[in-house]
KEKE-3310 file (N, C-alpha, C; in steps of 0.2 Angstrom, whole numbers, plus 5000, padded with zeros to 4 digits):
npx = (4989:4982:4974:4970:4962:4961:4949:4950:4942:4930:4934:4932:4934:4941:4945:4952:4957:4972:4986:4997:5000:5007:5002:4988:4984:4990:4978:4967:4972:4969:4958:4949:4944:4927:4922:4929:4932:4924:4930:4941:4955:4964:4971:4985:4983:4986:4994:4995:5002:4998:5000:4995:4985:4970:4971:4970:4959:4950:4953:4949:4935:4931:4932:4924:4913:4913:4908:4909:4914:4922:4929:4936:4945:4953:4958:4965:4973:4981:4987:4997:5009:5016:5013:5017:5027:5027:5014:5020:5031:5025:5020:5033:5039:5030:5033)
npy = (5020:5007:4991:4977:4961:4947:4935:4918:4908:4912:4920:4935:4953:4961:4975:4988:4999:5003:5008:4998:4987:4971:4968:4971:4961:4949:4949:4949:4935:4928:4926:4938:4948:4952:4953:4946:4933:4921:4918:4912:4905:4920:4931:4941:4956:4968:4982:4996:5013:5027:5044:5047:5041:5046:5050:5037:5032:5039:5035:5021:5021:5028:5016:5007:5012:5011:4998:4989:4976:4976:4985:4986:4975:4979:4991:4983:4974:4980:4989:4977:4976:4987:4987:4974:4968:4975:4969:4956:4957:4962:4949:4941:4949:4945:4934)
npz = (4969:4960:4960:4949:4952:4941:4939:4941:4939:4933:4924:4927:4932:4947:4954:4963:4975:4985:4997:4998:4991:4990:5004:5004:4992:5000:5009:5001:4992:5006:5008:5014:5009:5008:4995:4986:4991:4988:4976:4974:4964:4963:4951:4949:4938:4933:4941:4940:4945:4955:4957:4972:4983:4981:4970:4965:4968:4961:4949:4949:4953:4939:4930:4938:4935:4920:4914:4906:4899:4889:4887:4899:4900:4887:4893:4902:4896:4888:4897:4903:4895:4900:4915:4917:4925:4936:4941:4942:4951:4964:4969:4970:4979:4990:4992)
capx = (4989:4975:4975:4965:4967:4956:4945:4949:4936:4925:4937:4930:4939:4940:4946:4952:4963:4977:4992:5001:4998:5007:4997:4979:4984:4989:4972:4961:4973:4970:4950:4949:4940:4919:4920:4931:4933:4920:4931:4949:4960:4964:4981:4985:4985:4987:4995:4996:5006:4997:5003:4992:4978:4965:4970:4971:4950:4945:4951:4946:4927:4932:4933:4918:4909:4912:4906:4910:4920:4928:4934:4941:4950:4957:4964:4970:4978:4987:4991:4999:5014:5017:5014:5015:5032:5026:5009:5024:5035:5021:5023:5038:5041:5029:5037)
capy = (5015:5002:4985:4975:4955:4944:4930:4913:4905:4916:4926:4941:4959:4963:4982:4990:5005:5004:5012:4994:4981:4968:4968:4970:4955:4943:4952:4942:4926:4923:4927:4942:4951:4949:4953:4939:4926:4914:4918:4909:4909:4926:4932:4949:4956:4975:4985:5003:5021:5036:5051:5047:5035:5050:5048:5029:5029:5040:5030:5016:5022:5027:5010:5004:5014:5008:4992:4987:4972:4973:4990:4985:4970:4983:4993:4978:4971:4986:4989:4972:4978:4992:4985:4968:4968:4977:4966:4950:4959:4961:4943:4941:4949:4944:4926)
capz = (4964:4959:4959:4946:4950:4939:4944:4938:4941:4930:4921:4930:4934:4953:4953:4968:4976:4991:4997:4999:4984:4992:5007:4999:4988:5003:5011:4996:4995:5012:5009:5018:5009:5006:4987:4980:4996:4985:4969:4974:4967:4959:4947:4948:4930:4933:4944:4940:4951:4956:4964:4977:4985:4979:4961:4962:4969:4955:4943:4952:4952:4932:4926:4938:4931:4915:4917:4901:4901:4882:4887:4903:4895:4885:4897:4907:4889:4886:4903:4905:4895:4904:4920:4921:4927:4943:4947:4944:4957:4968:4973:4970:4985:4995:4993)
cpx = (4983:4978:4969:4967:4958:4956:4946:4945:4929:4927:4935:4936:4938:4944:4946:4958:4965:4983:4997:4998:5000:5001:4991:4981:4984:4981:4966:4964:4971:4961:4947:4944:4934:4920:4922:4932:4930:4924:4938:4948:4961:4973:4977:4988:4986:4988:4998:4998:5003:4999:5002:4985:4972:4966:4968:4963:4947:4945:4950:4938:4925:4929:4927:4914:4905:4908:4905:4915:4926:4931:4939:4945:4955:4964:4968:4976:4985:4991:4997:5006:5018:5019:5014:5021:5031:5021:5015:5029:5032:5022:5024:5041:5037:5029:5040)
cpy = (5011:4996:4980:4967:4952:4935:4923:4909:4907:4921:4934:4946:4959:4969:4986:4994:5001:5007:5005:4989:4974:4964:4966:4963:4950:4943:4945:4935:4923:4924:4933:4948:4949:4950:4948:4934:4922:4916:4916:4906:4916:4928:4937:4951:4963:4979:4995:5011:5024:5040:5049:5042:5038:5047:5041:5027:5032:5038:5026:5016:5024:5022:5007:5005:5011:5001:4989:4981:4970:4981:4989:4980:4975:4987:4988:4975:4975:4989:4983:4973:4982:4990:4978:4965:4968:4970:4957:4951:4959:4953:4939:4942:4950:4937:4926)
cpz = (4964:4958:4954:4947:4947:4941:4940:4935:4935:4924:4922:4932:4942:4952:4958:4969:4983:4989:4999:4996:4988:4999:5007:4996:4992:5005:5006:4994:4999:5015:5013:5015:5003:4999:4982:4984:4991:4980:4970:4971:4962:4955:4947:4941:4928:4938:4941:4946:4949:4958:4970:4976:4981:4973:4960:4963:4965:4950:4945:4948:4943:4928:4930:4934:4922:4911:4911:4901:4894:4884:4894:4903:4893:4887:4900:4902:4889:4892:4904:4904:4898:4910:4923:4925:4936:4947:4946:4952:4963:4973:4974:4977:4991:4997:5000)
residu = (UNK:UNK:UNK:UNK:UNK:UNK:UNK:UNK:UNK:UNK:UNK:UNK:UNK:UNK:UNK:UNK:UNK:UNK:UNK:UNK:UNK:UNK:UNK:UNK:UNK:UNK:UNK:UNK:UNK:UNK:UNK:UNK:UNK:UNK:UNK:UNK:UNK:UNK:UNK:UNK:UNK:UNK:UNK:UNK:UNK:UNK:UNK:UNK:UNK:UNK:UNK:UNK:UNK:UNK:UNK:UNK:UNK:UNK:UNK:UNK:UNK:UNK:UNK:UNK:UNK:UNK:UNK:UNK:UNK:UNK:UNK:UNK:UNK:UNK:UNK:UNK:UNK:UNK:UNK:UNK:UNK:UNK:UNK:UNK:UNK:UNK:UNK:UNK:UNK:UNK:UNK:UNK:UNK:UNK:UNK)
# end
């Protein structure tokens, strides 16, 4: 699965794979990781399931690649419905 949580601060994408969403998510609330610590606080705005970790780094590196920020909006937009249930549950149950 991928985690995408965006940056309030900036309205920026941060775009990232794990095999434990919850987890990963306290990881960058609680500043843990160098790429977004100076960008609290973050909402998680897409979480999307893959088969596997593998698949979730290639679309990962996909979407950097793209480096488009109206096309990744777009996915994030259209993902939201699909999954915004999940990235809410997410911490939901890390309450």
């Amino acid at each position: 699965m991928y985690i995408s949580l965006e940056v309030k601060k900036n309205s920026r994408y941060y775009i990232g794979s794990t095999n434990d969403v919850a987890r990963r998510v306290k990881q960058h609330e609680l500043g843990y990781v160098y790429s977004t610590k100076r960008m609290l606080p973050l909402d998680v705005v897409l979480v999307k399931r893959f088969d596997s970790l593998l698949k979730a780094r290639q679309e990962e590196r996909r979407l950097k690649k793209l480096k488009s920020r109206k096309l990744i909006e777009k996915i994030v937009c259209s993902g939201r419905s699909k999954f915004g249930p999940v990235a809410q549950s997410v911490r939901a149950a890390d309450s």
